[in-house]
C-alpha positions in Angstrom: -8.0 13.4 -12.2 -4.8 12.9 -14.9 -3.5 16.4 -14.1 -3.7 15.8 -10.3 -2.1 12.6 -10.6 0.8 14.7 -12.6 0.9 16.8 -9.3 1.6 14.2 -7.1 4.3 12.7 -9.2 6.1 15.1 -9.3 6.3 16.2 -5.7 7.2 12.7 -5.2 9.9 12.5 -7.2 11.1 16.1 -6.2 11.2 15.0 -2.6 12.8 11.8 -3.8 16.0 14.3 -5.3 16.5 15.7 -2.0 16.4 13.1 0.2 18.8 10.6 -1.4 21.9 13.5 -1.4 20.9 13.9 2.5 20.8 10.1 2.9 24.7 9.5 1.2 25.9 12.4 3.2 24.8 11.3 6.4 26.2 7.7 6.2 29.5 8.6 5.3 29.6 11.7 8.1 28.2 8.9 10.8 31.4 6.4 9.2 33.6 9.0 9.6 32.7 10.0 12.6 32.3 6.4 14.2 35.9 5.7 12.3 37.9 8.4 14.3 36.3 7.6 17.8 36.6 3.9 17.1 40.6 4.5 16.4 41.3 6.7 19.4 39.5 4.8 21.9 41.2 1.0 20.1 44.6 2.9 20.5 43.9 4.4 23.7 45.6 8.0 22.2 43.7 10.8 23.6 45.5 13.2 21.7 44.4 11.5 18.8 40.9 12.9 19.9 42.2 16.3 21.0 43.6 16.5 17.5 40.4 15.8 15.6 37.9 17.1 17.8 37.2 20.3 16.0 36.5 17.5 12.9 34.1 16.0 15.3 32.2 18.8 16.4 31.9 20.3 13.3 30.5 16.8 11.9 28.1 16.5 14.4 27.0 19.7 13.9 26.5 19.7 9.9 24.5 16.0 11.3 22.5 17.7 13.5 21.5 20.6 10.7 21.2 17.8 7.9 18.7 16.0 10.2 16.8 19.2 10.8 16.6 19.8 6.7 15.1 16.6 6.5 12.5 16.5 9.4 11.5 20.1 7.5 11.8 18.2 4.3 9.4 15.3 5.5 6.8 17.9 7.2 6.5 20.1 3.6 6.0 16.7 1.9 3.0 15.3 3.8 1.3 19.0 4.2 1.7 18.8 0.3 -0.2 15.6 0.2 -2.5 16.7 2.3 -3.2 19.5 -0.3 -3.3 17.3 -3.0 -5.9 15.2 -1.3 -8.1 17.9 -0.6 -7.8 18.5 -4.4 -8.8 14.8 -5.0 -11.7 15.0 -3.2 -12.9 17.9 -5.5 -11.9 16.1 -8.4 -13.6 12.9 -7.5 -16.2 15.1 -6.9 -16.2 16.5 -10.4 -15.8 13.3 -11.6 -18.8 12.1 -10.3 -20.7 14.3 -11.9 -19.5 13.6 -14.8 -20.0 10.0 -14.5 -23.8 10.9 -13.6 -24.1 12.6 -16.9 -22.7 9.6 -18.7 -25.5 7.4 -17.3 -28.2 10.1 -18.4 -26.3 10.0 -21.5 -26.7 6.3 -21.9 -30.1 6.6 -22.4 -29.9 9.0 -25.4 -27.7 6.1 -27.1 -30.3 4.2 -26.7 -32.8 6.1 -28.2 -30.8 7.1 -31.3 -30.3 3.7 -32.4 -34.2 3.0 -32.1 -35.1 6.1 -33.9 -32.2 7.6 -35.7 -33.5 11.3 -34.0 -31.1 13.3 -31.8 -32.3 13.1 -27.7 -30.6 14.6 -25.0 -32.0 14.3 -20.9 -28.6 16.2 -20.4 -29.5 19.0 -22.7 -33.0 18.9 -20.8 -31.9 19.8 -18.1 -29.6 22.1 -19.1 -32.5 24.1 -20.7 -34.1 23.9 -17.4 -31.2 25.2 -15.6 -31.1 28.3 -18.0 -34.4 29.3 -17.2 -33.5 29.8 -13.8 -32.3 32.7 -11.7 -29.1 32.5 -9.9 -30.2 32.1 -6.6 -32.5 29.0 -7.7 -29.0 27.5 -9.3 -26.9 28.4 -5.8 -29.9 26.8 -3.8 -29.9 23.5 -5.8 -26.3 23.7 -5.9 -26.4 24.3 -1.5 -28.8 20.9 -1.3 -27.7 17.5 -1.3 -30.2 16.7 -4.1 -29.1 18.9 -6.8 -31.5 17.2 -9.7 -34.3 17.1 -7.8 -33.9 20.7 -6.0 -33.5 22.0 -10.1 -37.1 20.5 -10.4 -38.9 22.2 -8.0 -37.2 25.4 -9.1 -38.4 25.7 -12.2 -41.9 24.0 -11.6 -42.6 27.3 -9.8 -43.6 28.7 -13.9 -45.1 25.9 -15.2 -47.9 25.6 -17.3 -49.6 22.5 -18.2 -50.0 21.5 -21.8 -53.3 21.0 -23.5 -54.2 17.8 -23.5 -56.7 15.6 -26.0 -59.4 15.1 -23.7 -61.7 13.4 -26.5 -59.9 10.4 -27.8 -61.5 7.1 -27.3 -59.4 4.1 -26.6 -59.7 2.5 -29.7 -58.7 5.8 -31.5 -55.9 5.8 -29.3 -54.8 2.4 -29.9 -55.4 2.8 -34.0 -53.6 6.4 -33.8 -50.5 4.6 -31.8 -50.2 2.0 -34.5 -50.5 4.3 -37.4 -48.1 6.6 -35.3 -45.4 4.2 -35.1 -45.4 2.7 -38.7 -45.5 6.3 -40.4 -43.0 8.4 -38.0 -41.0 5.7 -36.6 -41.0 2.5 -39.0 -41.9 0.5 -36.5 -44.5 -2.0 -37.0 -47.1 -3.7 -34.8 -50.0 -5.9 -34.7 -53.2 -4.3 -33.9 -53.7 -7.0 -31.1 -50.2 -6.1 -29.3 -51.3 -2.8 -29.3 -54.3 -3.6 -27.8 -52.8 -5.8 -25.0 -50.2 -3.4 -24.6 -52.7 -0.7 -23.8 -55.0 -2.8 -22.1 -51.8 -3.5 -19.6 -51.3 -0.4 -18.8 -55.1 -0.9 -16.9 -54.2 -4.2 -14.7 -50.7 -2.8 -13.4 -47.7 -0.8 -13.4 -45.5 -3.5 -14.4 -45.6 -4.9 -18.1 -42.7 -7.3 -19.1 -42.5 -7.7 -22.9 -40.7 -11.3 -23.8 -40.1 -12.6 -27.4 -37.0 -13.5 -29.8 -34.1 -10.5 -30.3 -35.3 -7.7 -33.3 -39.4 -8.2 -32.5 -39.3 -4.8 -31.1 -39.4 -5.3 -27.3 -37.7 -1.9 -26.2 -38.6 0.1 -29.6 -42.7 -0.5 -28.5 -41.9 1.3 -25.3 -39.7 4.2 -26.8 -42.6 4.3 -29.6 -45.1 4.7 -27.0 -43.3 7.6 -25.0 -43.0 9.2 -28.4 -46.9 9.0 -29.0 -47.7 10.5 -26.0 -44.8 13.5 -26.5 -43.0 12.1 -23.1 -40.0 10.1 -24.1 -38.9 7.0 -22.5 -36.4 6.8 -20.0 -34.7 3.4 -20.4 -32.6 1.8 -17.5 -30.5 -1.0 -18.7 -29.8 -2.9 -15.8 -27.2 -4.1 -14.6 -25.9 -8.0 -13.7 -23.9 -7.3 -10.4 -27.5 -5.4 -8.8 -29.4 -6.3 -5.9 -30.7 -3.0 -4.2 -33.1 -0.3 -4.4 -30.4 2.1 -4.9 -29.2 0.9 -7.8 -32.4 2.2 -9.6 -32.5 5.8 -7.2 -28.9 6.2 -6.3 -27.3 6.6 -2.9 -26.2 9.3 -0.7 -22.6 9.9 -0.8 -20.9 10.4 2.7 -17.5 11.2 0.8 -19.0 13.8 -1.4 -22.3 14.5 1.0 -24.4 14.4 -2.0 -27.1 12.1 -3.0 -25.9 10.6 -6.2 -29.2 11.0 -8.2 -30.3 8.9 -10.8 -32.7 9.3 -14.5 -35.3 7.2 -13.1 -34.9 9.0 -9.7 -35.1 12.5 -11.8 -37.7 11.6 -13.5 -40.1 9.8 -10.8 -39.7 13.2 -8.9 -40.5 15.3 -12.3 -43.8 13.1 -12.8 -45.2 14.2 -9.4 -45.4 17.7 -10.8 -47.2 16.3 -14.1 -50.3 15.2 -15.6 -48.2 13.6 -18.2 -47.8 9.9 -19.0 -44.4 8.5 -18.5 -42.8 5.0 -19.3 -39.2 3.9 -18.1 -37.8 0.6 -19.8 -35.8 -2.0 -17.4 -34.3 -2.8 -20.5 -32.6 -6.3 -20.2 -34.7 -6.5 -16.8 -33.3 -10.3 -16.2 -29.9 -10.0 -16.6 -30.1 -9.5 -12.4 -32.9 -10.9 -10.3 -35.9 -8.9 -10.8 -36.8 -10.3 -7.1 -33.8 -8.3 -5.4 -33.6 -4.5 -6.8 -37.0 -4.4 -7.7 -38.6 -5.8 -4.7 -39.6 -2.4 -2.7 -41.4 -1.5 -5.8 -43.2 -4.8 -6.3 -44.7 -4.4 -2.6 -45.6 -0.8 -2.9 -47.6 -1.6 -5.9 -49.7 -4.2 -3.8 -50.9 -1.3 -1.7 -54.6 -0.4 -2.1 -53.7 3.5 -1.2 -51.5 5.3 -3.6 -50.8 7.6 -0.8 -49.2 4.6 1.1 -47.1 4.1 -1.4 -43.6 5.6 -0.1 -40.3 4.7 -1.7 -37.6 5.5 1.1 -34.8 7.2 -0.4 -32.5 9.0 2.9 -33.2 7.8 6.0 -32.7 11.4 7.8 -34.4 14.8 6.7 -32.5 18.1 5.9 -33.8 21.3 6.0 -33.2 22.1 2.3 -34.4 18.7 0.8 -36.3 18.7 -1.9 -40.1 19.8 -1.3 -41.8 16.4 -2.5 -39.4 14.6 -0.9 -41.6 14.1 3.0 -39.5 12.5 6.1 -36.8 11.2 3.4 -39.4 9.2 1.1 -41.3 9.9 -2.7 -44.6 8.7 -3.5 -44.6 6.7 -6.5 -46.2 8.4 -9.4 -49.4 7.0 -10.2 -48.9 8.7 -14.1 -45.1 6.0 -14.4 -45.3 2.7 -15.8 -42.2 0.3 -15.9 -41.9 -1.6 -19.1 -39.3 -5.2 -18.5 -37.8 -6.4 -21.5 -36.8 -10.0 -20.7 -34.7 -12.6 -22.6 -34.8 -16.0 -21.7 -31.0 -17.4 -22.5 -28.0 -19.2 -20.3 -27.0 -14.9 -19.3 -30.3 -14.7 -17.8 -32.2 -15.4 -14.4 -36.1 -16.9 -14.7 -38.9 -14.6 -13.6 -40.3 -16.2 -10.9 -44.2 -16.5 -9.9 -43.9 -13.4 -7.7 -43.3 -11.1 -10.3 -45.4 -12.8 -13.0 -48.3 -12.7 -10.6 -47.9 -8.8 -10.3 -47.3 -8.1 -14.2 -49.3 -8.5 -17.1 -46.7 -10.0 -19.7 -46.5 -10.2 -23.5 -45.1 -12.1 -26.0 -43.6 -10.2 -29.0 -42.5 -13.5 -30.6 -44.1 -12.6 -34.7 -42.8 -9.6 -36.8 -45.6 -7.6 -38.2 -45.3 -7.3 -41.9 -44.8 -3.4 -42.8 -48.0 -1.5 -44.1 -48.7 2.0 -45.5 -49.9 4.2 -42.4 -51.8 7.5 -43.0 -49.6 10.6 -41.8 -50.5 10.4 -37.7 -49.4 13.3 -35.3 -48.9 12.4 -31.4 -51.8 12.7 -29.0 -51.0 14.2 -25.6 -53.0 12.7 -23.1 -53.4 12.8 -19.4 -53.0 10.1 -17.2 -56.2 11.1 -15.8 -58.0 10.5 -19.0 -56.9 7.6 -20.0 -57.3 5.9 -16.1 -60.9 7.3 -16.7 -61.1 5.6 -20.3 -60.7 2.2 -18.1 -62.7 3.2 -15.7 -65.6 3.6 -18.1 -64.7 0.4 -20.2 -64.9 -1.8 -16.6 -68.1 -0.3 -16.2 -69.5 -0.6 -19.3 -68.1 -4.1 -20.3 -67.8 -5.7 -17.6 -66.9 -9.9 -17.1 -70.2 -11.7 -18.5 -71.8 -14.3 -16.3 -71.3 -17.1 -19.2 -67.8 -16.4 -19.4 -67.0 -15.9 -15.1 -68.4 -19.0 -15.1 -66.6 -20.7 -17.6 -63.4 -19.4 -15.9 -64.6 -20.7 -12.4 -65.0 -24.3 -13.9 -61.6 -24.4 -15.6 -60.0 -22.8 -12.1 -61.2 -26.0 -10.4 -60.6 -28.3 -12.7 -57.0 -27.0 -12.7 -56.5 -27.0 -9.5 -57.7 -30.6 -9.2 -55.7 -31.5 -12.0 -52.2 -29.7 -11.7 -52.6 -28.2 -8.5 -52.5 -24.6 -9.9 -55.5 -21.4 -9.6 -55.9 -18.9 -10.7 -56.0 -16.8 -7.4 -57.8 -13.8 -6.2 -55.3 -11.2 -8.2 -55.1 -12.8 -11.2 -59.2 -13.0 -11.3 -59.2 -8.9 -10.5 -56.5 -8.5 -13.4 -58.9 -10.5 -15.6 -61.7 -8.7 -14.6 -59.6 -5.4 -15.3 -58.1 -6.3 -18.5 -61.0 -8.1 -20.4 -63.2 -4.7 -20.2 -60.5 -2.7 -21.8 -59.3 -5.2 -24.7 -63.4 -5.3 -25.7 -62.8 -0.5 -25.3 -59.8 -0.9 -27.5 -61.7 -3.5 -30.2 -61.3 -6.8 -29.5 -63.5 -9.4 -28.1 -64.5 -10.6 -25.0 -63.2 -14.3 -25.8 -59.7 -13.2 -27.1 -59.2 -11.3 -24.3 -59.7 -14.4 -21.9 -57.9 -16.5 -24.2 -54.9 -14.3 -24.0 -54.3 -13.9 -20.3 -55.3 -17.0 -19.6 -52.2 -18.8 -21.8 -50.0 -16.4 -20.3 -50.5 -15.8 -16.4 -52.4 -19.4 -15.7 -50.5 -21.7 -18.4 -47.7 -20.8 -17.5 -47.1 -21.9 -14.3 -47.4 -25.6 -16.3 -43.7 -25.1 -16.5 -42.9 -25.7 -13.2 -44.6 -28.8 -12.9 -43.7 -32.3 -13.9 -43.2 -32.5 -17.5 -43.9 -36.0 -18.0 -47.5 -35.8 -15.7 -48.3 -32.8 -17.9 -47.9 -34.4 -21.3 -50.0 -37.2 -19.9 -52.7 -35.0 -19.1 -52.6 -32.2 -21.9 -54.8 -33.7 -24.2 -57.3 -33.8 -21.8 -56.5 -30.5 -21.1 -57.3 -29.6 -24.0 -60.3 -31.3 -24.4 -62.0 -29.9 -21.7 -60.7 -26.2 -23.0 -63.0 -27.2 -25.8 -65.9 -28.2 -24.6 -66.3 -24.9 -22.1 -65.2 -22.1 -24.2 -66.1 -24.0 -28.2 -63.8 -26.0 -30.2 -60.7 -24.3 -31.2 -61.6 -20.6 -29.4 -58.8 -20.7 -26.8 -56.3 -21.2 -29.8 -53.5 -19.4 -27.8 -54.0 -21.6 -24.8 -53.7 -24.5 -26.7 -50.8 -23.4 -28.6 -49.4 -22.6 -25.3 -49.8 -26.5 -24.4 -48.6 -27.6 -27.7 -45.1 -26.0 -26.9 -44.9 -27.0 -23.2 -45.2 -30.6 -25.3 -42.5 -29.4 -27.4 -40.1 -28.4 -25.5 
């Protein structure tokens, strides 16, 4: 772009040295000229004109060819221009390829500073490229989706990893943890894991909230290092509103679609049996509501083959093969991690998203413990989705404790107007089973997302009504579910109190 610029500068200020000589010569001919008629005609002396007239036509005439030189002049500078700008549009196109890389790039930065180990999505895909022939490069080169057009080329060869088929889920969990202390030095209670993995069961959404340095992003970068798929992490932006700002745009300048890492990498898992995590890293710093909205109402639908993310609203002949009548199925193997912060820079979460996430609150540093040497477990997305299938089957919701949930739903919403609601019964019903597979207990596993998808919405209501009516809140916490067992719950009361 500089050395373009330089180009144009100076054409401009060679045309500039031309033009102000032809300028000064032509007002003082068109003076002289205008003088001598002006002093003939005033004195009414023709011979005066007779005498000069050679003077006059030979003025005119060096006029007339000094106009010519500068209508030539003018012409050469603005097919110039026209040059350069045709040069500009391949640099801007250059340039936005670099800039691409830069936001792949971003996401290595990230990583290093969480694990001190070199990562590179640009150097992934440069790998990838090298392993293809020329005329897979020129046709990815020829399409409008270059990334994506890579991928299909070189899933031609492919050949799928062995996976662990045996682990259990509480192996898994216990692995993760030791995983994460001994390789990473990153340290975790045993019940985060838990409800982190039990998460993954209820939704595709998980947001992780808690105080700065608890580990929010490093749990999720962790996690794609356990299962040898690293995480992709988006930090969003404040000024975004729209789908493409996750997936990129087409172009019309360039007549490219400007691709994205999570676009890239949505498209990759499609091919894959492999588990993959992206991090909407600072997830709040926009409104969740706004550029994450098409996602939050394609996870709703009961068919994951209805679940079509439109990306181009026409379809080219060359477009990428997954991509059907310009729209990609979400992967059902890609979970999005939210980290939110909860400060004057941030927007609130509202209900709409809570409802549809299953959140957790890092808010307690675990102490650091000796871990025995751990190695990363490759699993499938279709074994572990069958790990939870099994654990809903095989532990499922007691009567005892439905019902004890039934009678605090209706005393609740007689109360505080609140309910728990048909999706937040199935996510209980979803997420209890796999907490008991991973090794906790059926109670916990109420208590927990009980105080954090049904207490919650306590905030919204008035704070003077609900510290009037907490205790006996509390009290009646007590007598259904045993003094003191829904000790999260009530800690969750205690701070509405607080606050």
């Amino acid at each position: 772009m500089s050395k373009n610029h330089n180009e144009k500068q100076l054409v401009n200020s060679s045309n500039k040295g031309y033009l102000i000589p032809i300028f000064l010569v032509l007002i003082v001919f068109s003076l002289l000229i205008g003088a001598i008629i002006y002093q003939g005609l005033r004195n009414k002396e023709a011979f005066l004109l007779q005498d000069y007239r050679f003077l006059i036509i030979g003025s005119i005439s060096v006029l007339f060819i000094l106009l010519l030189f500068l209508y030539r002049t003018i012409s050469k500078s603005f097919y110039k221009l026209d040059l350069d700008s045709n040069k500009l549009n391949l640099h801007f196109d250059q340039d936005l390829k670099i800039l691409d890389t830069k936001s792949i790039q971003t996401d290595d930065i990230l990583y290093e500073k969480i694990t001190g180990e070199k990562a590179s999505l640009v150097t992934e895909q440069k790998i990838k490229e090298s392993k293809l022939s020329k005329a897979s490069i020129e046709k990815a080169k020829n399409s409008r989706f270059y990334m994506l057009t890579t991928i299909d080329e070189g899933m031609q060869n492919y050949v799928e990893p062995e996976y662990n088929e045996t682990i259990s889920l509480k192996e898994f969990c216990e692995e993760f943890r030791d995983y994460s202390s001994y390789k990473l030095h990153l340290y975790y209670d045993i019940k985060d894991i838990r409800r982190f993995v039990a998460g993954l069961a209820v939704t595709r959404l998980i947001i992780l909230q808690g105080m700065s340095g608890t580990g929010k992003t490093s749990l999720a970068y962790a996690f794609g290092e356990f299962v040898e798929n690293k995480t992709v992490v988006v930090p969003i932006q404040p000024m975004w509103k729209e789908r493409s700002d996750l997936i990129g745009y087409y172009n019309e300048f360039t007549k490219k679609f400007n691709e994205t890492t999570l676009l890239y990498k949505m498209y990759e898992a499609l091919y894959t049996r492999d588990i993959y995590v992206t991090v909407l890293d600072e997830m709040n710093i926009a409104r969740v509501e706004y550029y994450f909205a098409e996602f939050l109402s394609l996870f709703e639908l009961p068919n994951p083959d209805s679940r079509n993310l439109d990306v181009v609203s026409d379809v080219w002949d060359n477009d990428p093969v997954l991509l059907r009548n310009g729209k990609l199925r979400l992967p059902l193997n890609m979970y999005f991690i939210g980290t939110a912060n909860n400060d004057d820079s941030t927007f609130a979460i509202s209900d709409k998203v809570y409802d549809r996430a299953i959140v957790l609150n890092l808010d307690n540093k675990c102490n650091p413990f000796e871990a025995k040497r751990t190695s990363p477990v490759r699993i499938s997305w279709n074994h572990i989705n069958d790990l939870f299938y099994k654990a809903r089957q095989k532990y499922a919701l007691s009567y005892r404790n439905l019902r004890r949930i039934n009678e605090l739903d209706k005393y609740l919403i007689d109360t505080f107007n609140i309910t728990f609601g048909n999706r937040i019964m199935k996510q209980i019903k979803e997420y209890v089973p796999v907490i008991i597979e991973c090794g906790g207990t059926e109670l916990d596993a109420i208590d927990d997302i009980v105080s954090r998808k049904i207490l919650r919405k306590l905030e919204s209501k008035n704070p003077v009504y609900v510290k009037s009516q907490s205790e006996a809140l509390i009290n009646k916490l007590n007598d259904l579910f045993g003094d003191n067992k829904m000790s999260q719950c009530i800690n969750v009361i205690n701070q509405l109190l607080q606050n």
